[in-house]
N, CA, C and O of each residue as an XYZ file, in Angstrom:
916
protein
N      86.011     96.892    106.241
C      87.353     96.714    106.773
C      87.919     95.349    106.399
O      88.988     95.389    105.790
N      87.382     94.107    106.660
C      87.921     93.251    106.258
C      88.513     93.098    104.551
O      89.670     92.786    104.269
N      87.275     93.438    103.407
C      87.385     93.515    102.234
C      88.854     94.188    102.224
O      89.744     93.691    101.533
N      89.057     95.236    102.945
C      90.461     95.490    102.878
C      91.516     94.876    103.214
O      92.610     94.912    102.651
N      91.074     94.049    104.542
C      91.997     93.166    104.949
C      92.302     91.795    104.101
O      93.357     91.161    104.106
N      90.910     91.459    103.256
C      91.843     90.397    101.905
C      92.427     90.786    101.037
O      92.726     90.080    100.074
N      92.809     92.288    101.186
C      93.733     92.257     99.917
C      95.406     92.445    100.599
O      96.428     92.540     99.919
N      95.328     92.463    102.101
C      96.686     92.131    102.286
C      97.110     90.564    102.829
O      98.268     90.182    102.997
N      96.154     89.940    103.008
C      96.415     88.592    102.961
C      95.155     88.002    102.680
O      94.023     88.434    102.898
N      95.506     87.028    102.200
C      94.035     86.403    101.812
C      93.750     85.471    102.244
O      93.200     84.569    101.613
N      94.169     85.416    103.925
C      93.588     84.301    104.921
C      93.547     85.105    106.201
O      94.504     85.848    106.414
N      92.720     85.061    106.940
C      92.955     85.113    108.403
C      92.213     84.199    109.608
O      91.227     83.463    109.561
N      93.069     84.549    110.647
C      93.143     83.947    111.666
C      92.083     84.637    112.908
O      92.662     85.549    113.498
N      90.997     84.445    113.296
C      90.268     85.426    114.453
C      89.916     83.994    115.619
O      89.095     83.077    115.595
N      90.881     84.357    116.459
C      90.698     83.879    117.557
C      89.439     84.167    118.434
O      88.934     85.290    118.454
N      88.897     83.013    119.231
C      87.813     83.046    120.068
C      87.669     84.537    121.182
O      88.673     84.943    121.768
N      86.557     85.104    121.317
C      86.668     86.140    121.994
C      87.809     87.376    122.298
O      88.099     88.118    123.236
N      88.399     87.046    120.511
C      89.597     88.266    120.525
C      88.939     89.361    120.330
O      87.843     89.265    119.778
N      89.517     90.890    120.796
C      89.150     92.333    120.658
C      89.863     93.102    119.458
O      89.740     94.209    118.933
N      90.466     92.265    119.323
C      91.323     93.103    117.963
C      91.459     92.208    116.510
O      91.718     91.013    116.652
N      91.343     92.580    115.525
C      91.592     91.740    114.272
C      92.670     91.905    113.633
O      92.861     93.091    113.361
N      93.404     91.256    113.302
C      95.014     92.019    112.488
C      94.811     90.959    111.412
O      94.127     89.939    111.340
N      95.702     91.613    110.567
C      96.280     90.849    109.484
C      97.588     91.083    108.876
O      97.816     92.292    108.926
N      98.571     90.424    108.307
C      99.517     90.734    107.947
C      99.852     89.964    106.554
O      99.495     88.815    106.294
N     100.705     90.931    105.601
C     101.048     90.355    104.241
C     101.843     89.420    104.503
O     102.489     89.541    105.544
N     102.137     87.752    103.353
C     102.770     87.270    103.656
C     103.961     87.900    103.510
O     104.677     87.681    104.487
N     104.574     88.737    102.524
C     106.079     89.589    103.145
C     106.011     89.927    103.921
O     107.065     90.489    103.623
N     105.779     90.307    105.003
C     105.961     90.808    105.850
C     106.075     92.517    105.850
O     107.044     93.007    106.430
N     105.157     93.348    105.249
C     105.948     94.241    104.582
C     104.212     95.339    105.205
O     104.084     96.532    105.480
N     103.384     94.380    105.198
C     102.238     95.679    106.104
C     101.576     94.999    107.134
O     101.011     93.905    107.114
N     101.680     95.545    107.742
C     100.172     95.093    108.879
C      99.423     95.762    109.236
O      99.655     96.949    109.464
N      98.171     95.146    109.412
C      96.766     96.403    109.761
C      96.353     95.315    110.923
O      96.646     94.123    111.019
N      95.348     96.403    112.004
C      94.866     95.826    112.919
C      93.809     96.661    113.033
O      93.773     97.670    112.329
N      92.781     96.369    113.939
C      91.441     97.391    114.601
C      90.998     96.901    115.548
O      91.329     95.792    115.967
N      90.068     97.730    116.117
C      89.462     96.900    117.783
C      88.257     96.564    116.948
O      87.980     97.149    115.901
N      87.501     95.505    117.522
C      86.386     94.840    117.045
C      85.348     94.787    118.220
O      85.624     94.445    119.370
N      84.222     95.142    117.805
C      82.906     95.454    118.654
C      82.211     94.152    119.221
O      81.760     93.856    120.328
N      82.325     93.392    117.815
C      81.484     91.801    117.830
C      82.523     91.170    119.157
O      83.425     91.657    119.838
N      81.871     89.891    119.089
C      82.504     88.742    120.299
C      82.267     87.409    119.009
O      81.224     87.057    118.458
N      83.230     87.060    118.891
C      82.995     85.706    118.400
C      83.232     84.281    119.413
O      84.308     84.178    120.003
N      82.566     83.607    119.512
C      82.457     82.454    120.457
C      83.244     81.103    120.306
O      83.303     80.070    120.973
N      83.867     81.581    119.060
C      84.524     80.037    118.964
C      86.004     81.004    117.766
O      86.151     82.191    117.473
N      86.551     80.140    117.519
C      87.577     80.544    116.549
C      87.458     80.081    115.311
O      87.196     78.915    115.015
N      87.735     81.389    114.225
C      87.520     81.409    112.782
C      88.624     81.281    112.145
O      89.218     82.342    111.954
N      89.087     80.386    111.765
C      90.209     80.453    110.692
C      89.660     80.104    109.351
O      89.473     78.957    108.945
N      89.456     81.052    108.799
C      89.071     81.679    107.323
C      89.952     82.017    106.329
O      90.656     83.018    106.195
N      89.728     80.439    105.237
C      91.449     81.089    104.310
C      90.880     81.813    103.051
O      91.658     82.249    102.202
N      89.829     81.915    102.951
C      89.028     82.405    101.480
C      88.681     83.933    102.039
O      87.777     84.427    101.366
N      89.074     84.652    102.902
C      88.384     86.111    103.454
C      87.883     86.456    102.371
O      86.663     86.469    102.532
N      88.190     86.793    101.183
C      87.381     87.776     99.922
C      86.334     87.372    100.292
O      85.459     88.015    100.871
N      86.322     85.401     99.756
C      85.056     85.048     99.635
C      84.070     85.000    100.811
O      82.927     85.393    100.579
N      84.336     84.617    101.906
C      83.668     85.201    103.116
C      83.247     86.243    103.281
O      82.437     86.417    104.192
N      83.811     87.715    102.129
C      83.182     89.215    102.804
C      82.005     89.213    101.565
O      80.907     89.748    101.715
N      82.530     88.351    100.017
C      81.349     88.635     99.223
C      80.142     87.818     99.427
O      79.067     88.195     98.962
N      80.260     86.629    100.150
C      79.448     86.167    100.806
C      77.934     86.850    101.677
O      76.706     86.775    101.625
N      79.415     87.759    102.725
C      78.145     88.266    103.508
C      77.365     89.218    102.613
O      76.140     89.273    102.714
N      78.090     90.039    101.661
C      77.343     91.541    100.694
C      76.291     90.556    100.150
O      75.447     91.253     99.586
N      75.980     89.363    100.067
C      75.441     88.834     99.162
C      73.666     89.522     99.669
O      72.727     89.919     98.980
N      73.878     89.382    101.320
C      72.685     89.587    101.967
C      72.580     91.014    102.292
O      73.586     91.691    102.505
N      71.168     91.581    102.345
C      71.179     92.960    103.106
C      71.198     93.346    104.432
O      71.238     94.525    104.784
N      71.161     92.050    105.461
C      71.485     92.196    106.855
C      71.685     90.628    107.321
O      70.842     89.831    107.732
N      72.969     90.484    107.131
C      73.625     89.376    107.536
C      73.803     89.208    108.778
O      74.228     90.096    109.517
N      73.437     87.812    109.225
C      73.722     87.676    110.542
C      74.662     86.588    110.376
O      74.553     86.041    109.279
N      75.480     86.150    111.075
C      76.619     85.375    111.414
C      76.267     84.176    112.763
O      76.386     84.401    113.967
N      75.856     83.012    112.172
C      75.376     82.098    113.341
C      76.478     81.047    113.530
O      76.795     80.228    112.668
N      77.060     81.163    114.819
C      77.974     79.977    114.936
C      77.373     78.394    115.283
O      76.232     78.096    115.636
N      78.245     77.730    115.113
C      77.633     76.544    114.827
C      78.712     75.807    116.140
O      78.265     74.872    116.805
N      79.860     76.247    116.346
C      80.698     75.275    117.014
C      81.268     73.808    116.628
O      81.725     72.934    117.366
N      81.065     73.836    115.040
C      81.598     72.962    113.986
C      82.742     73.979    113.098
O      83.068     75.134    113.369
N      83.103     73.309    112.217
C      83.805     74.165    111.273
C      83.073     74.605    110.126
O      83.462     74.726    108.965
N      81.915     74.832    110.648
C      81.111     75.489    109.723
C      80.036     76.789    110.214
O      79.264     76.598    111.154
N      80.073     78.163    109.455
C      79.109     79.302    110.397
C      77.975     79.853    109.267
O      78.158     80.359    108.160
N      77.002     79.612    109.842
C      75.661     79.873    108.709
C      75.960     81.798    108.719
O      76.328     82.652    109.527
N      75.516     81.717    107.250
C      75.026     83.391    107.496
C      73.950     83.680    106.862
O      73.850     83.371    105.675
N      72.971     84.306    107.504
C      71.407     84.042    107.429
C      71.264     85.588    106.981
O      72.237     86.289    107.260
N      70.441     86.063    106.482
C      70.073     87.105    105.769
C      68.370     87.268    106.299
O      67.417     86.610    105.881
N      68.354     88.568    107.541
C      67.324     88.306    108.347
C      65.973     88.909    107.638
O      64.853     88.902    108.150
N      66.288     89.381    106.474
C      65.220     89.932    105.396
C      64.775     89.179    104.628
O      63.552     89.052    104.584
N      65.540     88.490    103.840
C      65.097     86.916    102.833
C      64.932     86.403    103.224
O      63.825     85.929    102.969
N      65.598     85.843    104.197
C      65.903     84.413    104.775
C      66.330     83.420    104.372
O      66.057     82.259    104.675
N      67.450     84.081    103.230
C      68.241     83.618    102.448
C      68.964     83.023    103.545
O      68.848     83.585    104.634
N      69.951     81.619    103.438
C      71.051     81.037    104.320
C      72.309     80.676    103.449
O      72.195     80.435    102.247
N      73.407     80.653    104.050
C      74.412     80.485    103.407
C      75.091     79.511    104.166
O      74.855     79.775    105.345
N      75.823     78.509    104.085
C      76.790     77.719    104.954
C      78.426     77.875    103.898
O      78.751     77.785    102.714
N      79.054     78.148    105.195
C      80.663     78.839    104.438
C      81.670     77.514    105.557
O      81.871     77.754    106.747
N      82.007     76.646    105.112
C      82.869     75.799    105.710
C      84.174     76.321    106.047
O      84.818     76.467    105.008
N      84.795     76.645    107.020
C      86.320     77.110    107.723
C      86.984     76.058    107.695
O      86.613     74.885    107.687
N      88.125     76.572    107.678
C      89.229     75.923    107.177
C      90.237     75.212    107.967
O      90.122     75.680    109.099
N      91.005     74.479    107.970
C      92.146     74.368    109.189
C      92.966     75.225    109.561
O      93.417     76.066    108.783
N      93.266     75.159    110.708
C      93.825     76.735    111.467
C      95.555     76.710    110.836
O      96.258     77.718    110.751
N      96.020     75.171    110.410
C      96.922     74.910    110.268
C      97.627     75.793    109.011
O      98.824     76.047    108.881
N      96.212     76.285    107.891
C      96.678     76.193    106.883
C      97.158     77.724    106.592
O      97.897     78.171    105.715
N      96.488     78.330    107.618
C      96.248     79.762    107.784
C      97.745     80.539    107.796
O      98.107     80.633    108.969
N      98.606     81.051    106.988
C      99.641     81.719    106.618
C      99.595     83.426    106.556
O      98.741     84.182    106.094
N     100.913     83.692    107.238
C     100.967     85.252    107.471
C     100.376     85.596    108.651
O     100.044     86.780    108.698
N     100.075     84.770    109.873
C      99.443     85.620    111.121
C     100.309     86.725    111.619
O     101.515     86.780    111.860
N      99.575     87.378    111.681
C      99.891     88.953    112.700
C     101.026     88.250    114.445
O     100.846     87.162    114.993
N     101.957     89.212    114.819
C     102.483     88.628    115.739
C     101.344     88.976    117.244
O     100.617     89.969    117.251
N     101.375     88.267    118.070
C     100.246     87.841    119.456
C     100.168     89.620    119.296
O      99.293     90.304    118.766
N     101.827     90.153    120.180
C     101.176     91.401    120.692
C     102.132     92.401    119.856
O     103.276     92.034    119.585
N     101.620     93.769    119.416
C     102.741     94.380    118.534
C     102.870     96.125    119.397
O     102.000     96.491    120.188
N     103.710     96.728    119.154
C     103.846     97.853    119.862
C     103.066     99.034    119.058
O     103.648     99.054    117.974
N     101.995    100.082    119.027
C     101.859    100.646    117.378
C     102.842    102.141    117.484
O     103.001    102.899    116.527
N     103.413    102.342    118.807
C     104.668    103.428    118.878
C     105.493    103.459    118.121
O     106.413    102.667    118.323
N     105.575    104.250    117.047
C     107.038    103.842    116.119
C     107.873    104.492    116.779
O     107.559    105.381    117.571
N     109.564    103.961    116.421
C     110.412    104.445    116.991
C     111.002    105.872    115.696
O     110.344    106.156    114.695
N     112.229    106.502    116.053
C     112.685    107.795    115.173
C     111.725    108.280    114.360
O     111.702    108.242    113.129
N     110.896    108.759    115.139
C     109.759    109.796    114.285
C     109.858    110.497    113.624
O     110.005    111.501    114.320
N     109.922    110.979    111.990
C     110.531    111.909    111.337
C     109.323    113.165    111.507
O     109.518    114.337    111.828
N     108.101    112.525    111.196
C     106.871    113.577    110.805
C     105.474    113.121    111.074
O     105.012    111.981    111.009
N     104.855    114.336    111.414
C     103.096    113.588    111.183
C     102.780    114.528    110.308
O     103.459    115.514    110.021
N     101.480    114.144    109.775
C     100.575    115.192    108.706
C      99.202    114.321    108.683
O      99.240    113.176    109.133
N      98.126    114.793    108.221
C      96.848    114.451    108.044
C      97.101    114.379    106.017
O      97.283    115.240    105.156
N      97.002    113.191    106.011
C      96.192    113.037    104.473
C      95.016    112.810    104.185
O      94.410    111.814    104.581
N      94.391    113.961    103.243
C      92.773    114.162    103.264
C      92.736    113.003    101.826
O      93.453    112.682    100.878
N      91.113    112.598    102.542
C      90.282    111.574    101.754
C      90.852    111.902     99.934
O      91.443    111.183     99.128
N      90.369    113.202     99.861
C      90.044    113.682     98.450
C      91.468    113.486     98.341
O      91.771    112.514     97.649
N      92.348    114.089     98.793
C      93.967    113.628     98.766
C      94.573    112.288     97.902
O      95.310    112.218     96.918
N      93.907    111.259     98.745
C      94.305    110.125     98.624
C      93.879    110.047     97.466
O      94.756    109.869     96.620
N      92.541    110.134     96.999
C      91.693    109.510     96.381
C      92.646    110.247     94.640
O      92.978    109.421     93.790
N      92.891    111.531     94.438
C      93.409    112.192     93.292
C      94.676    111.317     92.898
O      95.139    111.113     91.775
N      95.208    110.747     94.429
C      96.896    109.929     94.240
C      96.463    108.762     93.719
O      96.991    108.337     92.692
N      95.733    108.267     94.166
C      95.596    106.982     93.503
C      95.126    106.770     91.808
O      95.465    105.977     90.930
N      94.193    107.895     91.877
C      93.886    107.949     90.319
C      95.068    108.238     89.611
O      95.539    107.435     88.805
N      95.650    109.481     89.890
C      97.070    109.550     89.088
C      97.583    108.533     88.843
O      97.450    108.156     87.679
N      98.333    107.697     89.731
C      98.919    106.558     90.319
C      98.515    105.528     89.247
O      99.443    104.949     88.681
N      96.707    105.091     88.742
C      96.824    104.125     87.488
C      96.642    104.755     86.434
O      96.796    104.084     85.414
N      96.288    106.113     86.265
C      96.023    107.210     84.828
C      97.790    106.774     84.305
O      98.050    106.106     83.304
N      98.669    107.265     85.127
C     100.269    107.768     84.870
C     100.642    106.200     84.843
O     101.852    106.294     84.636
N     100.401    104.941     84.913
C     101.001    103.781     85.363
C     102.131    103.720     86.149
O     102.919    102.779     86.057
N     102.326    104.915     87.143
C     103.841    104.944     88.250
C     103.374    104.137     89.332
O     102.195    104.085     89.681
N     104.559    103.345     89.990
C     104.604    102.627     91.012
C     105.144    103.155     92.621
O     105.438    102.373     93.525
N     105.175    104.165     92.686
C     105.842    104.570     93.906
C     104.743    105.987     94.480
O     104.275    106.892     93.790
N     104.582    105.736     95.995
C     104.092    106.645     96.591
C     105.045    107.212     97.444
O     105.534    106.350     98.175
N     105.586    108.561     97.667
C     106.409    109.318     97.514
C     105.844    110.498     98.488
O     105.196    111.453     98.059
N     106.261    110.251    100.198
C     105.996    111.402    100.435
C     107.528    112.435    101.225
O     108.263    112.115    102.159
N     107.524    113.503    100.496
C     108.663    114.423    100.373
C     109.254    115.717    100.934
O     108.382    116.584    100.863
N     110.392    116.201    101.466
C     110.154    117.832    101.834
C     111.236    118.440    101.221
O     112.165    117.763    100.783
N     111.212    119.738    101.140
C     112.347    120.421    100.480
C     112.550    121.790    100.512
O     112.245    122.468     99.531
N     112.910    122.168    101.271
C     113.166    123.308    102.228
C     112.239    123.718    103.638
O     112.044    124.792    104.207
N     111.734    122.190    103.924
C     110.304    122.748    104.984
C     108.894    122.803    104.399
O     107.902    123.140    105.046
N     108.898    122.400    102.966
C     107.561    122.373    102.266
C     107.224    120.624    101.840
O     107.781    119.865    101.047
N     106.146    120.459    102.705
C     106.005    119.280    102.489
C     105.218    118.945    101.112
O     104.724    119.835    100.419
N     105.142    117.301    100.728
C     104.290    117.553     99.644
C     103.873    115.563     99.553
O     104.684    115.024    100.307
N     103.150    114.724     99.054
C     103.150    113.508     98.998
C     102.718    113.614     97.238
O     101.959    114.444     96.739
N     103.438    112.541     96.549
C     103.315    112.535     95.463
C     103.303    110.949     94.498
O     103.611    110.020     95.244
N     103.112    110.639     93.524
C     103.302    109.479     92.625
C     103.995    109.360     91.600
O     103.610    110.078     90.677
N     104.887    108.724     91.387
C     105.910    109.092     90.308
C     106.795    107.490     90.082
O     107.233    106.995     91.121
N     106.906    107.144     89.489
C     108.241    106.338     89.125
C     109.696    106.946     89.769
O     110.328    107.731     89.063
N     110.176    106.615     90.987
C     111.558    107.690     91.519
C     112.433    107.024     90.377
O     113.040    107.882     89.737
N     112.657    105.762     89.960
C     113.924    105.457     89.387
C     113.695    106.064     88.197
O     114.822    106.184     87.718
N     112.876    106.539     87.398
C     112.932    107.348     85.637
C     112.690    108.742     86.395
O     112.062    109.147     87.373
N     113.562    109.266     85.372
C     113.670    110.614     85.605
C     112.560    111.398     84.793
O     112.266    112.565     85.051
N     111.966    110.646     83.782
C     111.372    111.468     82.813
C     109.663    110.401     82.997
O     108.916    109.999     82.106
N     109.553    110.225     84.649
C     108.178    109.794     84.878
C     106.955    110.977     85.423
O     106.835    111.808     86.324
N     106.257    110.516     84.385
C     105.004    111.329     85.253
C     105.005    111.402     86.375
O     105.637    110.545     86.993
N     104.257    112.515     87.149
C     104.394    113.079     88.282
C     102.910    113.846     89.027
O     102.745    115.046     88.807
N     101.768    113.011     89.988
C     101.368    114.186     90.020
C     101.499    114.277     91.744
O     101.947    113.277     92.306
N     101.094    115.520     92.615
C     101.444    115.572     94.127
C     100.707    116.656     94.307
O     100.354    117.537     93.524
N     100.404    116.381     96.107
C      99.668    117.690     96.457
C     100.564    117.987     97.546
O     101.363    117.138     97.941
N     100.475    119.303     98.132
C     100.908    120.114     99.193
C      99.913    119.465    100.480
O      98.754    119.050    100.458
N     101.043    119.593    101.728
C     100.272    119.535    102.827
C     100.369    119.960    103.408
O     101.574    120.182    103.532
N      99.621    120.573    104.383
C      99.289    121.992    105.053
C      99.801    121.283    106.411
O     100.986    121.388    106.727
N      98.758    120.456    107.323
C      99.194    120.492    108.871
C     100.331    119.264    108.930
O     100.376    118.089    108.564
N     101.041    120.015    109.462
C     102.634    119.121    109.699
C     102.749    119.319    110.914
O     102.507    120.352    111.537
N     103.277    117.927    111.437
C     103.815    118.189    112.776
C     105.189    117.559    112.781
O     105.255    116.358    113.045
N     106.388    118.294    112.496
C     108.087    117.822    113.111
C     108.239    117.471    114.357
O     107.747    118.095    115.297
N     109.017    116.319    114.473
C     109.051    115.991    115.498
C     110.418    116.461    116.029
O     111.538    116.488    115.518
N     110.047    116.739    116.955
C     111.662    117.982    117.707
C     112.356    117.169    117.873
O     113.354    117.480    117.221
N     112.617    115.766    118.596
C     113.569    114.803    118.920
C     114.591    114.394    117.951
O     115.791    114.187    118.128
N     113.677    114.300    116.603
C     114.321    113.720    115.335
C     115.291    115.307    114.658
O     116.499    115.438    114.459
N     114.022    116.405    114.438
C     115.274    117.379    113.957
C     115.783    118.267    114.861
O     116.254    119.229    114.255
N     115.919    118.390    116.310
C     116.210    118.745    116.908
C     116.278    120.633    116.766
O     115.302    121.316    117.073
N     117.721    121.305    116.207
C     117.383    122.327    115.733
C     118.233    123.056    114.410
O     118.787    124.089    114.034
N     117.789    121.348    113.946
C     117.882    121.494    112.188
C     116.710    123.134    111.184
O     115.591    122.941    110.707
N     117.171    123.988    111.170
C     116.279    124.835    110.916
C     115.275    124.499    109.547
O     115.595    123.715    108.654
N     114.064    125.233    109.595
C     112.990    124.309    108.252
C     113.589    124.205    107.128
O     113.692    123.109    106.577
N     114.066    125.289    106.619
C     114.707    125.524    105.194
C     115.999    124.587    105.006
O     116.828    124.644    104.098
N     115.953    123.729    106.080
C     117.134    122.692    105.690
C     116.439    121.296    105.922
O     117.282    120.404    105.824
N     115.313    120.866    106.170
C     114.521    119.470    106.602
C     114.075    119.363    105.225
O     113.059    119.822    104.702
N     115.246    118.507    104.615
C     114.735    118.101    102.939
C     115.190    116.027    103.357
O     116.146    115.409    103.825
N     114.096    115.768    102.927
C     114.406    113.983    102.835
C     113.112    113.556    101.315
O     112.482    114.308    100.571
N     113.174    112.209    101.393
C     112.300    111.916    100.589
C     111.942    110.585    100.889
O     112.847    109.824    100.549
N     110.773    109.882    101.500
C     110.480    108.555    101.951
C     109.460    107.880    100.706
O     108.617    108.648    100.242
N     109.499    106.943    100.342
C     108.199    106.123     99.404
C     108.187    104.867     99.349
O     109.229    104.226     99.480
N     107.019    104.297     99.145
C     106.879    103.047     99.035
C     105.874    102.173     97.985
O     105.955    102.959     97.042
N     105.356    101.548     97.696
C     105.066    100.937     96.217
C     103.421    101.104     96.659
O     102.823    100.884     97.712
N     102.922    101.693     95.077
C     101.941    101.601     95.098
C     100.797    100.141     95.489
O      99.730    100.010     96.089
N     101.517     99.459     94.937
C     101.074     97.820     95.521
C     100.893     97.649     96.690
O     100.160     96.733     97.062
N     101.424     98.364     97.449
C     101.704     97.705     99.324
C     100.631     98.866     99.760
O     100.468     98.755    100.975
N      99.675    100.158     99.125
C      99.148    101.386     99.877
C      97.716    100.277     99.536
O      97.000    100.538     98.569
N      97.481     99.321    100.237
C      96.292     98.851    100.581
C      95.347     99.061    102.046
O      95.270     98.248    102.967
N      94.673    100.392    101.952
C      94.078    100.569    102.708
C      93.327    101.646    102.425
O      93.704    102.559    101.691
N      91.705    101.562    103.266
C      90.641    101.862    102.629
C      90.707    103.366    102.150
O      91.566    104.234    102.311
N      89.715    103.360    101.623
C      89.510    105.308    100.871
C      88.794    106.156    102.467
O      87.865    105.884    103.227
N      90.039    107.489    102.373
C      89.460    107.706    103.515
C      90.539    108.887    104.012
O      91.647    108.488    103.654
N      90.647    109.967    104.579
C      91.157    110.780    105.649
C      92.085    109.785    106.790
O      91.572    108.870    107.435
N      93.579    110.192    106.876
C      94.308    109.583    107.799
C      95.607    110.546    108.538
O      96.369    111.409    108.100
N      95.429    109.975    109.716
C      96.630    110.696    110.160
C      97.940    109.660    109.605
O      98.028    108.453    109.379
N      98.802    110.725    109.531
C      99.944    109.621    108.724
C     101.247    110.030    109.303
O     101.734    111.035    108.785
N     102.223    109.220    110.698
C     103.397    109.107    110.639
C     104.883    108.404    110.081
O     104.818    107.185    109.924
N     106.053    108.978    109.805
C     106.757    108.261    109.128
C     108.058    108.220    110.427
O     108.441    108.899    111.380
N     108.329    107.176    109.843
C     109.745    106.427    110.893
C     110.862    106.337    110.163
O     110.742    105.769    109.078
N     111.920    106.745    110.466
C     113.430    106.526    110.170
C     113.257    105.230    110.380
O     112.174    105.529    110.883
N     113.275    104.492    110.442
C     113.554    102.560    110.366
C     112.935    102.389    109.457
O     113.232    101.268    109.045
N     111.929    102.997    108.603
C     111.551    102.311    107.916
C     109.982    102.018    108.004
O     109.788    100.856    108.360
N     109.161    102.523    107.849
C     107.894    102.105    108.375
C     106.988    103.461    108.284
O     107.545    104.534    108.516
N     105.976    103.439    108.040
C     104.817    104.403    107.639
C     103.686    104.134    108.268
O     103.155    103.169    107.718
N     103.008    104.564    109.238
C     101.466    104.502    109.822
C     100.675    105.021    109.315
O     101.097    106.136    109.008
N      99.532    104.864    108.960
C      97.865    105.449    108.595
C      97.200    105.081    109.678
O      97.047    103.908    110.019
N      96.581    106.496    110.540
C      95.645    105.728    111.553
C      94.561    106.497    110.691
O      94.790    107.502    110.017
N      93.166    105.765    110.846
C      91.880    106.358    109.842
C      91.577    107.556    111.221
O      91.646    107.576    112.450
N      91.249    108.374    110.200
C      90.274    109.430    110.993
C      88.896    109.236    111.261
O      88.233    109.986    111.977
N      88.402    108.079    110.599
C      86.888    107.558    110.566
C      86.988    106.531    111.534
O      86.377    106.655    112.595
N      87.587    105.666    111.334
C      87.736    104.437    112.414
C      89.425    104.616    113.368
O      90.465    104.157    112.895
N      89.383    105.183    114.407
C      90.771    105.612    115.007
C      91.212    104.377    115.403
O      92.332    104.396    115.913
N      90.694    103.343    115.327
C      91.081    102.160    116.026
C      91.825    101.053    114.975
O      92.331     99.967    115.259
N      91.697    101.775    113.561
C      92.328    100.993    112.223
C      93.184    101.951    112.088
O      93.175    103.181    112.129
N      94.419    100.560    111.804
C      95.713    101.067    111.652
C      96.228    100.502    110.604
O      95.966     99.303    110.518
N      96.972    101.012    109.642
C      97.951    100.407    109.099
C      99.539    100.377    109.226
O      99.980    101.216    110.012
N     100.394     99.635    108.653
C     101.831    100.036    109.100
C     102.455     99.213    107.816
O     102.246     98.003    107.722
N     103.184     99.881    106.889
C     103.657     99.691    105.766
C     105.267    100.276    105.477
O     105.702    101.426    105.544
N     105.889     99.097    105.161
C     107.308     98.962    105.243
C     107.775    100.608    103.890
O     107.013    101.147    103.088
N     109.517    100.975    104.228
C     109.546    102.191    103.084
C     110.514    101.577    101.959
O     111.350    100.690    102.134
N     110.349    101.946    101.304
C     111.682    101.049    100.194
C     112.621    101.960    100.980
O     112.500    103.039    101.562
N     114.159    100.598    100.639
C     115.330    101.670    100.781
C     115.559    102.182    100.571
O     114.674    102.845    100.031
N     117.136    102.957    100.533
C     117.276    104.347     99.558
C     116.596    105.234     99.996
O     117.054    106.168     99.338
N     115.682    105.751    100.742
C     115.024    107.322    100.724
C     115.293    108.246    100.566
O     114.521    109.182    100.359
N     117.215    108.319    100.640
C     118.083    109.743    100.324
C     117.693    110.669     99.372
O     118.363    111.684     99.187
C-alpha cells in the first residue's frame, strides 16, 4: 500500500498514534487513505517514501524500531541485517491530506465493481495503444469502461462491458435506461492505485472512488477531466 502511496506523492506525513494513513498528490487531483493496524509511537515525517518502502523489501521480515530521534532502525529479524533511515523535517513534508475528509460523495451518478483482470487488460492496452485517458461510459443503459485518446478521433480503443451496475435513483430519477448516455474520464497518469478488484463510484462534481475489494478500508478518490459531455 504505501509503494502505492509514493507514487502519488512522494512524501508523507504519519502522525503519532494515527489510525488512518492518507496521502495526497501535490495537485490536488487524488487522494488515498486506509485504516492502519500498526501504532506508531512517535511521528514520521518521511520525504523519500519510495525509498523507505525499498528499504524495508530489502529485508524478509522487517521490523520497524523507533528510536524517538529522527531516526527509525529497521532490523531484519532473519539476518539481522540493520538499516538506519534518517526522517526528515515535518516542515518539508508537501501535499498533506486535509485533518478530516468526508468519503460520501455528493451527486452520485453510478456504482459498478471493476474486476482485477479488468483493470489489469486496461492498463496493458493503455501502454500497448500509448492513449492517455481512462474512460468510463454508457449509451443507451449499457455500460462499458474503456482507454482511448477522447480528443483523436482515429485513437486506439480497447474496453470491456460491465455487468453489475448500480443507478442511483436520486441522480436519474425516472430518466428511462435507453436514455442514461454520459461519458466520464480521467488521465491515465492520475489511475495510481494498486492491481486489484474495486468497487467504483462516480460523482457529478467531479470525482471518482475505488474502494479495494481486498482491503475495504483503501480508498482512492481521483479528480474527472472536464468536459464529460
Amino acid at each position: 500500500m504505501l509503494k502505492s502511496f509514493s507514487e502519488i506523492n512522494r512524501s508523507i506525513f504519519i502522525e503519532k498514534e494515527q489510525k488512518t494513513l492518507a496521502t495526497m498528490s501535490l495537485n490536488k487531483n487524488i487522494l488515498a487513505f486506509s485504516s492502519c493496524a500498526e501504532e506508531f509511537p512517535q511521528d514520521l515525517p518521511i520525504y523519500d517514501l519510495g525509498l523507505f518502502v525499498k528499504t524495508c523489501m530489502m529485508f524478509d521480515q522487517p521490523e520497524i524500531l523507533f528510536t524517538g530521534s529522527n531516526k527509525v532502525m529497521i532490523i531484519d529479524q532473519t539476518t539481522r541485517g540493520k538499516a538506519t533511515y534518517v526522517l526528515s523535517d515535518p516542515e518539508i513534508i508537501s501535499g498533506r491530506p486535509p485533518s478530516q475528509y468526508d468519503p460520501n460523495l455528493p451527486e452520485k451518478v453510478i456504482n459498478f465493481e471493476l474486476k482485477g483482470q479488468h483493470l489489469k487488460q486496461l492498463r496493458d492496452a493503455a501502454q500497448n495503444f500509448s492513449v492517455t485517458d481512462f474512460c468510463v461510459y454508457s449509451y443507451e443503459g449499457n455500460v462499458s469502461v474503456c482507454v482511448r485518446d477522447k480528443k483523436t478521433e482515429s485513437s486506439h480503443v480497447f474496453a470491456v462491458p460491465i455487468d453489475k451496475v448500480m443507478w442511483e435513483k436520486e441522480y436519474w430519477n425516472d430518466v428511462p435506461l435507453h436514455e442514461r448516455n454520459f461519458c466520464y474520464c480521467l488521465k491515465m497518469e492520475n489511475l495510481k492505485i494498486l492491481d486489484g478488484s474495486y468497487h467504483v463510484c462516480i460523482s457529478d462534481s467531479g470525482v471518482i472512488n475505488f474502494v479495494s475489494l481486498v482491503e475495504s478500508s483503501l480508498n482512492y478518490f481521483i479528480a474527472l477531466e472536464p468536459n464529460n459531455d
